[in-house]
C-alpha positions as CSV (number, residue, x, y, z in Angstrom):
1,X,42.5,-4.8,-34.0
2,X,41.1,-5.2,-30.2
3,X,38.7,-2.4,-28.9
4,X,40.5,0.0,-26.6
5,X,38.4,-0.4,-23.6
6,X,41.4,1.9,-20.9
7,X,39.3,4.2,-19.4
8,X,40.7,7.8,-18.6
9,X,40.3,7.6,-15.4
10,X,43.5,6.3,-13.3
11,X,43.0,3.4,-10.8
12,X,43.9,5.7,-8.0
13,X,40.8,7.9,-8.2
14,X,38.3,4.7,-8.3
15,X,36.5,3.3,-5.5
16,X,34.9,-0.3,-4.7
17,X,32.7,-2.0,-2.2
18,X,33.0,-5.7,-1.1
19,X,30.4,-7.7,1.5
20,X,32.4,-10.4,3.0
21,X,30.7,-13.8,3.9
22,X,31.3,-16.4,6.5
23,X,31.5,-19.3,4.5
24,X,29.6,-20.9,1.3
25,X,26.3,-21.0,2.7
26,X,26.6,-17.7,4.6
27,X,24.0,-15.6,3.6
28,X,24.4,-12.4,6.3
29,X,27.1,-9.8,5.8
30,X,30.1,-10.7,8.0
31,X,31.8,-7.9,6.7
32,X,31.5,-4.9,4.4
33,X,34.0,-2.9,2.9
34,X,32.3,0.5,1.0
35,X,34.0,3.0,-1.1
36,X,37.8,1.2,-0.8
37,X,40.8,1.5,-3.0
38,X,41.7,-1.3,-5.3
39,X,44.5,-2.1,-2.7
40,X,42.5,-2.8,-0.3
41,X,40.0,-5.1,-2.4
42,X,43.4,-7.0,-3.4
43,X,44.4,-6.9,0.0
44,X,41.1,-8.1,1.5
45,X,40.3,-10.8,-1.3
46,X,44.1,-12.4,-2.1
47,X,47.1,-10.6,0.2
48,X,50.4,-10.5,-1.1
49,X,51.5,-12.7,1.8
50,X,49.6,-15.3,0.7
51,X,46.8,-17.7,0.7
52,X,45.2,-18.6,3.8
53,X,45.3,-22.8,4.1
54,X,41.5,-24.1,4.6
55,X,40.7,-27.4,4.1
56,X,37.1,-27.2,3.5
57,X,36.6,-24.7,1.1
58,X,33.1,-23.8,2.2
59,X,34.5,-22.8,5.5
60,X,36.4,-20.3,3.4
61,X,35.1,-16.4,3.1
62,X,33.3,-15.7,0.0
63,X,32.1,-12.2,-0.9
64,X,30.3,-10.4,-3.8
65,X,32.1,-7.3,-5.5
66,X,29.3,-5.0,-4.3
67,X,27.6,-3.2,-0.8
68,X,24.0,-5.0,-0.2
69,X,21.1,-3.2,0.5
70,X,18.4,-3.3,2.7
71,X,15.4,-5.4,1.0
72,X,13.4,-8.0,2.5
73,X,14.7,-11.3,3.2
74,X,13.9,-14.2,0.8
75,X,14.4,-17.4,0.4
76,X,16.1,-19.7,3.1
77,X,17.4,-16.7,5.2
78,X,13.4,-15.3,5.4
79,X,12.3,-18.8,7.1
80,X,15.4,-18.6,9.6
81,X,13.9,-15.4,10.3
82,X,10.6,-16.0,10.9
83,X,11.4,-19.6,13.1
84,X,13.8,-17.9,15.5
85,X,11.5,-14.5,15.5
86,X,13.8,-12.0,13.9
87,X,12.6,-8.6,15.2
88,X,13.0,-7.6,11.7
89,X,12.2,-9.5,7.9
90,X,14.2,-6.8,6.6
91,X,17.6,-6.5,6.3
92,X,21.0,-7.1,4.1
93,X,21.5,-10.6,2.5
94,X,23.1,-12.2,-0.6
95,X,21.0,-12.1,-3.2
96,X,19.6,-10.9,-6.3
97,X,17.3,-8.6,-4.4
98,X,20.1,-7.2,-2.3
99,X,22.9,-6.6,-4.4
100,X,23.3,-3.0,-5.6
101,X,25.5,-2.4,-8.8
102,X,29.0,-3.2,-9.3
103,X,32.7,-2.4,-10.8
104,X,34.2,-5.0,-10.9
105,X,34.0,-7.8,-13.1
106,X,34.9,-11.5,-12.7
107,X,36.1,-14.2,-14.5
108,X,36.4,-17.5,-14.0
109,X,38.3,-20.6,-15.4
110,X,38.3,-24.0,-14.7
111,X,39.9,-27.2,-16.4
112,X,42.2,-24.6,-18.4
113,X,45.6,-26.1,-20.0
114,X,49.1,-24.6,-18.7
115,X,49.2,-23.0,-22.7
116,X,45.7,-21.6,-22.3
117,X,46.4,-20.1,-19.1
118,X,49.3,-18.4,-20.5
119,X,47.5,-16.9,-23.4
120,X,45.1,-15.7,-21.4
121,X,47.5,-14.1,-19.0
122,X,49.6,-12.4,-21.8
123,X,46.0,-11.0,-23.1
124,X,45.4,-9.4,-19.7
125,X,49.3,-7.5,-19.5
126,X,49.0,-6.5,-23.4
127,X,45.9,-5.3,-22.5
128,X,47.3,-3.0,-20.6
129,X,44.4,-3.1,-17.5
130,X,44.7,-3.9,-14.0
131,X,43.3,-7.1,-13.1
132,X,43.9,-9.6,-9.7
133,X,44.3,-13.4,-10.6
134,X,44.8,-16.0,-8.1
135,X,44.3,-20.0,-8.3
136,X,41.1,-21.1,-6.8
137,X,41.1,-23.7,-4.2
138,X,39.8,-26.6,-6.2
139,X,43.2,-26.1,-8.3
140,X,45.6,-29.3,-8.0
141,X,43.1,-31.7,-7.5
142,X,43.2,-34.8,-9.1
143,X,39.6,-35.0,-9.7
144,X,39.5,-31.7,-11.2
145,X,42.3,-31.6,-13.5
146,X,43.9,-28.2,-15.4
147,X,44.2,-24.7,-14.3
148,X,41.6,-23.3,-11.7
149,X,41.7,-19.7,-12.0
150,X,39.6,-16.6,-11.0
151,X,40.2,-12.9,-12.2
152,X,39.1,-9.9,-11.0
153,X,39.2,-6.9,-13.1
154,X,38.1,-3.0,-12.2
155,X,35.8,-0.8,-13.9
156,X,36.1,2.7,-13.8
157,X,31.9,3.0,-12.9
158,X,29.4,0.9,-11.4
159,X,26.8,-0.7,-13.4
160,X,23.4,-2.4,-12.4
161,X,23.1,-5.9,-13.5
162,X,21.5,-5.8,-16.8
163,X,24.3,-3.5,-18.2
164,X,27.2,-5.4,-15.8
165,X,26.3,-8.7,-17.7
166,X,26.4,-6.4,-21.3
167,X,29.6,-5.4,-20.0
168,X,30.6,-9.1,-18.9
169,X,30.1,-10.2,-21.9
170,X,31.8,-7.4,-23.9
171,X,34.6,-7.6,-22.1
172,X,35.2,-11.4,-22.5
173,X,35.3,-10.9,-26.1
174,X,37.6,-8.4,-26.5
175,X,40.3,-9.5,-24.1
176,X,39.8,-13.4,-24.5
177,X,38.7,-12.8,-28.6
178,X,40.7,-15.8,-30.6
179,X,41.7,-17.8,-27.5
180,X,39.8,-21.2,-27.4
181,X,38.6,-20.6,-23.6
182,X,35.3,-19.7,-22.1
183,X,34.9,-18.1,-18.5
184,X,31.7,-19.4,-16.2
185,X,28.8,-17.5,-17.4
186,X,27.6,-17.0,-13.7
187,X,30.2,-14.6,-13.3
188,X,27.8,-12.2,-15.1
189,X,25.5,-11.9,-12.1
190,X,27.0,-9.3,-9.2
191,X,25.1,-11.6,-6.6
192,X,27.4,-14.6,-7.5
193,X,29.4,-15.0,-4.4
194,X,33.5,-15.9,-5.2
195,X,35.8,-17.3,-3.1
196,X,39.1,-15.1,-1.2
197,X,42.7,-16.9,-2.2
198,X,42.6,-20.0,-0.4
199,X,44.8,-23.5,-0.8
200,X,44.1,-26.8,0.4
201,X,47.3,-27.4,2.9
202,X,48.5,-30.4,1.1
203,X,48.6,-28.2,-2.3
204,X,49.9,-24.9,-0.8
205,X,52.7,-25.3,-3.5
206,X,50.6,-24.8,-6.3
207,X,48.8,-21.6,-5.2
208,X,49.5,-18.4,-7.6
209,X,48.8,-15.2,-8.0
210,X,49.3,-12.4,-10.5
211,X,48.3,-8.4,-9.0
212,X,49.2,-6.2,-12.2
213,X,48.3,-2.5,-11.7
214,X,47.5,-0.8,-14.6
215,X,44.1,1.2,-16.8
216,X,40.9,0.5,-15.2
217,X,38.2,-0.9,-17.9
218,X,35.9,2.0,-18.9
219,X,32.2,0.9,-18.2
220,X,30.7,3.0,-21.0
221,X,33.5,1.5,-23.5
222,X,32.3,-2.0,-22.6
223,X,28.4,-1.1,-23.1
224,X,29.5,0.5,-26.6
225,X,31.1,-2.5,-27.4
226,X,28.3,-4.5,-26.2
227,X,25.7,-6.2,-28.3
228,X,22.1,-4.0,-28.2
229,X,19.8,-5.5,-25.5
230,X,17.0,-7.2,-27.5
231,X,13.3,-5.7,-26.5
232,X,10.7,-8.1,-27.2
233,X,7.4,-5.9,-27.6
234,X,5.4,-6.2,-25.1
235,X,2.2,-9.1,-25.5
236,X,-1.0,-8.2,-24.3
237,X,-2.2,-10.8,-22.1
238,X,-6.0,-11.5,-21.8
239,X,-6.6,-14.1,-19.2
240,X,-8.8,-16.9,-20.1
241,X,-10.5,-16.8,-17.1
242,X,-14.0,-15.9,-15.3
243,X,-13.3,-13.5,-12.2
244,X,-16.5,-14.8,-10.4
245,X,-15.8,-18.3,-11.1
246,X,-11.9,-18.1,-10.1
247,X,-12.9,-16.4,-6.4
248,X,-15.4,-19.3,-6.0
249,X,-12.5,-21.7,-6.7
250,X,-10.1,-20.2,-4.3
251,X,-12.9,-19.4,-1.8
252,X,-13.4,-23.1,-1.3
253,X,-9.5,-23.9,-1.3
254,X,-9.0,-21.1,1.5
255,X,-10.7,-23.9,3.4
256,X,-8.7,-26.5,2.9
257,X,-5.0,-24.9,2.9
258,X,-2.6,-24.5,5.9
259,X,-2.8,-21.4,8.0
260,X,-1.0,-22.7,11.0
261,X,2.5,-22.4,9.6
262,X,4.4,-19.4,9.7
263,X,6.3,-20.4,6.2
264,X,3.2,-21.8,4.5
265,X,1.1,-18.7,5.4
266,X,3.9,-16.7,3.3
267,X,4.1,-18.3,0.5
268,X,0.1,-18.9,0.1
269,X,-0.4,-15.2,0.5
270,X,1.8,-14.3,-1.8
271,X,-0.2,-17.0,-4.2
272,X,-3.0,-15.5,-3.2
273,X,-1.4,-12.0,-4.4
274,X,-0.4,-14.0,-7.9
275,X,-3.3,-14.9,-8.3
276,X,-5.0,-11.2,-7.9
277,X,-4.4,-10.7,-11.4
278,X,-7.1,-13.6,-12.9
279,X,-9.8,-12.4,-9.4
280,X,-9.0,-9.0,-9.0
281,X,-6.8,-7.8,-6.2
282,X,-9.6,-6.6,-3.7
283,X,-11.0,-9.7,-4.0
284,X,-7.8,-11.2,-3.6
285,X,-7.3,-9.2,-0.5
286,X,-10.2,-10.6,1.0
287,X,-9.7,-13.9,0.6
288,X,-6.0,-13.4,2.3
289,X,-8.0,-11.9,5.3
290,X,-10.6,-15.2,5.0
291,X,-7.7,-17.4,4.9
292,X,-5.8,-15.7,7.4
293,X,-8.7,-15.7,10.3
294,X,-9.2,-19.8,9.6
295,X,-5.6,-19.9,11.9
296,X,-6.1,-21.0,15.4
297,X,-5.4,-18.1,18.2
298,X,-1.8,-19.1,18.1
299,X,-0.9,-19.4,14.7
300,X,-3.1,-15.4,14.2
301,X,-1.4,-13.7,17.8
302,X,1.2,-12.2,15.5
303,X,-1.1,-11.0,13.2
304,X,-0.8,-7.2,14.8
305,X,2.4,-7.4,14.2
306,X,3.3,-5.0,10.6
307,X,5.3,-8.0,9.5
308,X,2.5,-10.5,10.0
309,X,-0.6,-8.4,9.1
310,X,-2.5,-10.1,6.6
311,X,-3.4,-6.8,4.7
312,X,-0.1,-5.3,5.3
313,X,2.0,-8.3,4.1
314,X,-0.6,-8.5,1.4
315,X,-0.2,-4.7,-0.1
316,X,3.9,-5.5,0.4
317,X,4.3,-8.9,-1.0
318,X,5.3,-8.9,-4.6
319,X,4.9,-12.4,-6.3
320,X,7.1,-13.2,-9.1
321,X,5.1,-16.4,-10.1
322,X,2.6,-15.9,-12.8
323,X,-1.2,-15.7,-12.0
324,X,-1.9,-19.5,-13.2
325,X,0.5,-20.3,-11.0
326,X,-0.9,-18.9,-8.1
327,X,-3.7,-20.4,-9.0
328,X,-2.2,-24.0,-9.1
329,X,-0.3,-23.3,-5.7
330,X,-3.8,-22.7,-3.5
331,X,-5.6,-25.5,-5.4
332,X,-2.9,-27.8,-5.1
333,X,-2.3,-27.2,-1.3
334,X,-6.4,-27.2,-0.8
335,X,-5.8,-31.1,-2.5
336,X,-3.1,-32.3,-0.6
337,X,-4.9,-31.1,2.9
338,X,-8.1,-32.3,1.7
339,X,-6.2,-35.9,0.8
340,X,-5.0,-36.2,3.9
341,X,-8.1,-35.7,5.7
342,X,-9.7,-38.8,4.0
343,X,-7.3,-40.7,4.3
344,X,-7.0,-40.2,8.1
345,X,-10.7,-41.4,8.0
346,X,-9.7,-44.4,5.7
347,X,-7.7,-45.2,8.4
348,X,-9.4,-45.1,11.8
349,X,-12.4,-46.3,9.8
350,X,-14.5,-43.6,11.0
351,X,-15.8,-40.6,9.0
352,X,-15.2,-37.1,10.3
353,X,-17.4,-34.5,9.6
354,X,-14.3,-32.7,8.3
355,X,-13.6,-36.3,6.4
356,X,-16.6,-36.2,4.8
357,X,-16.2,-32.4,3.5
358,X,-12.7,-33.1,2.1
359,X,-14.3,-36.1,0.1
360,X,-17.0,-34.3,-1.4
361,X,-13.8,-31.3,-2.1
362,X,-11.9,-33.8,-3.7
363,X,-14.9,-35.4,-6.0
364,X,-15.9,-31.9,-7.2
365,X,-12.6,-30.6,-8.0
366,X,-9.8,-33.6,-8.3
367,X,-12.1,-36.2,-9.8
368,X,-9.1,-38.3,-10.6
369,X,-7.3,-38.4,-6.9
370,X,-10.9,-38.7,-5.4
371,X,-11.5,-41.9,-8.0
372,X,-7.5,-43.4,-6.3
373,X,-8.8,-43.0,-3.1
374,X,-11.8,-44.7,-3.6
375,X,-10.3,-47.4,-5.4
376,X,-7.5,-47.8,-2.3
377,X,-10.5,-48.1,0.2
């Protein structure tokens, strides 16, 4: 006997938030609909007047079943910003660090047989719930044989995304429970962007769509049907590392790494702020600022800027590498400079001063590339 998983509360009395996208590799809100009626999310994502015809499906709208919020920018999106001098690295964008929770839940089949479509649309009316299905546009291709589906199905509460994957999960087994079909895991992550109803022109024929109002799913009947998370005790980690030693290391990398590029200086800082945890973060600190002042006066006029001060951005910045990695980041950007600069005096057959220094860099701390290069000369 299934789980009854029909919340009390009727679909009328919900509400749900959409962010519209232009396009798969949109990143910034084109739209944003907050606090809507499930009509309106049907309405928005697959009308009852049909599917709009787009050929290219990445030109298509996409959207995530949630309101963003304002974190900063990551990724792709953050380098956009900081080339073309965003006044702001802050701001709404899809992704796992914008996405807020969610209540609705989304499942998606590919490659299905006409049967196994069919079961899983009886499942969904004796089930009682309301759900939105519609064909995706890769459906009818010859390449990509079988039923292309995507189903959209509303909770009665939002839910943050370790409990909406619980959920996720729950809910697959207890309406698809028995039926040989699996839905793409990736619809267990909220920031998963999905595609509006959309039909190549030359398979407009094929395009379907089932909106059956009904019982929303109740959140908290889902999580009670869920398996318990598993919590791994915590490991305490001691470092096998010397402090002093490690801010020696660095200190003489800080030489040798990029501080012209906008993008680089990012993403060493925040190495530098990974590795705070072997050095200590003062020291850490201070090395940023070190680094930081090695720029020429171009690359450091912004620096009195909030979104470009090296402390600032250093206190603000948190790393999600591990401390060893951090580690390996600075050293192996110090190598690659330093690599470089003897092999631009291999080349003109004249040793720089600065030449000269990476060579003795590379012998001290990359025996092995400093052995390559000598054996190349």
């Amino acid at each position: 006997m299934k789980i009854n998983i029909i919340s009390p509360c009727a679909l009328d009395l919900s509400r749900f938030s959409l962010t519209i996208f232009r396009g798969f590799t949109g990143t910034l809100p084109a739209d944003e609909l907050v606090n809507y009626a499930w009509s309106v999310v049907v309405h928005t994502v697959a009308p009852a007047h049909g599917p709009a015809l787009i050929v290219d499906k990445d030109r298509a709208p996409y959207f995530v079943c949630c309101q963003l919020k304002v974190a900063r920018y990551v990724s792709k999106t953050l380098e956009r910003a900081i080339r073309e001098k965003w006044p702001c690295l802050e701001g709404r964008q899809r992704s796992a660090s914008h996405v807020t929770a969610s209540n609705i839940l989304v499942f998606e089949f590919d490659g299905l047989t006409a049967e196994s479509w069919g079961q899983i649309l009886e499942c969904l009316k004796a089930a009682g719930l309301t759900f939105l299905a519609y064909s995706t546009h890769s459906y009818g291709r010859e390449d990509k044989p079988g039923v292309r589906v995507r189903v959209l199905a509303p909770m009665d509460s939002a839910l943050e995304q370790m409990d909406f994957t619980r959920a996720w999960y729950a809910v697959h087994k207890i309406l698809f429970d028995g039926l040989d079909v699996q839905a793409d895991v990736s619809g267990r992550n909220i920031h998963q962007q999905q595609g509006v109803w959309v039909v190549h022109p030359d398979r407009a024929e094929l395009a379907f769509r089932h909106d059956l109002r009904g019982g929303v799913i109740s959140a908290q009947a889902a999580l009670a049907a869920a398996p318990k998370p598993v919590i791994k005790p915590k490991q305490h980690f001691e470092p096998i590392s010397n402090p002093a030693l490690d801010v020696a290391r660095l200190a003489e990398a800080a030489n040798w790494i990029d501080a012209e590029d906008t993008v680089t200086w990012i993403k060493n800082v925040t190495a530098f702020k990974a590795a705070g945890v072997l050095v200590g973060m003062e020291a850490a600190k201070q090395l940023v600022l070190f680094y930081s002042a090695r720029g020429s006066d171009k690359a450091t006029e912004k620096n009195a800027d909030d979104c470009y001060d090296p402390e600032t951005f250093f206190d603000s910045v948190n790393p999600s590498m591990p401390p060893q990695i951090g580690m390996a980041v600075l050293c192996g950007n110090a190598r690659d400079v330093a690599v470089r600069e003897v092999k631009a005096s291999l080349t003109a057959a004249h040793w720089t001063d600065r030449g000269r220094d990476a060579a003795k860099y590379l012998a001290r701390h990359h025996a092995r590339v400093f052995a390559e290069l000598r054996g190349a000369a």
